[in-house]
C-alpha positions as CSV (number, residue, x, y, z in Angstrom):
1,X,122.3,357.9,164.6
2,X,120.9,355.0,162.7
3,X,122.4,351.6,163.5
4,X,124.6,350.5,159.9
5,X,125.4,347.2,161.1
6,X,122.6,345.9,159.5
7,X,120.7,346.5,155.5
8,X,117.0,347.6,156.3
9,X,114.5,346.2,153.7
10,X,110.8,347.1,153.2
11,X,108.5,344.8,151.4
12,X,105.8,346.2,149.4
13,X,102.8,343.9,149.0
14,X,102.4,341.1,152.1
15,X,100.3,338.6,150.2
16,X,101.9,334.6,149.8
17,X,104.6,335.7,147.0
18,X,105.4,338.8,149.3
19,X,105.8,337.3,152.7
20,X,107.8,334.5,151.6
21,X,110.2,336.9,149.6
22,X,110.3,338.6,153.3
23,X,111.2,335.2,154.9
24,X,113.7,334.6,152.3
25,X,115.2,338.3,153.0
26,X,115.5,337.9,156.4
27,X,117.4,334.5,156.3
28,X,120.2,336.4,155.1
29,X,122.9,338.1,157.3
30,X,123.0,341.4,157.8
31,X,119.4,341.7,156.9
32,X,116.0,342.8,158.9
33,X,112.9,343.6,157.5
34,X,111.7,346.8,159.3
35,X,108.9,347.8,156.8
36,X,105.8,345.4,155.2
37,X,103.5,347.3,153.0
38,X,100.0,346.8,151.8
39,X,96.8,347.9,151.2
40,X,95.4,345.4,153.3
41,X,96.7,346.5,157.0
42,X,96.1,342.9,158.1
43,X,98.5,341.3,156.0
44,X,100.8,344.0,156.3
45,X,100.9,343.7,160.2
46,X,100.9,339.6,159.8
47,X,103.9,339.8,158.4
48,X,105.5,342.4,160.7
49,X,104.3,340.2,163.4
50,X,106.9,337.9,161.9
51,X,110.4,340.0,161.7
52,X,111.5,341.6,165.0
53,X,111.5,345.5,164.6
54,X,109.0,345.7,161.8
55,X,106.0,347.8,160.9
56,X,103.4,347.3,158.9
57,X,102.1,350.1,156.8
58,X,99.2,351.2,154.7
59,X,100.7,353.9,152.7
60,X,104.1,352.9,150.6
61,X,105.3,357.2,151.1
62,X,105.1,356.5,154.9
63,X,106.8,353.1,154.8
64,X,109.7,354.6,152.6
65,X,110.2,357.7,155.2
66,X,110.5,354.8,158.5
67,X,113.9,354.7,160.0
């Protein structure tokens, strides 16, 4: 069973604008990022390197079908 106590949100695009809307995300409570998506699989893992419990993906179909 998936854990409710918290809203998941997945970011797609992990360049400046999108990792800072990340960081914004994740200052609130309640919230985890636990999806970054970009073309660019370096950015996307950068910011997953960032939030706890995150993965960076390639593909936005993928991203939306993680947990």
């Amino acid at each position: 069973m998936a854990d409710s106590s918290f809203l998941g949100s997945a970011g797609s695009g992990c360049g400046l604008i999108g990792a800072r809307r990340a960081a914004a995300l994740a200052r609130i409570d309640g919230v985890r990022i636990v999806a970054a998506c970009d073309r660019d699989a370096a950015r996307a893992e950068a910011v997953a390197r960032v939030h706890p419990g995150c993965t960076g993906f390639t593909d936005a179909a993928a991203a939306l079908r993680h947990p």
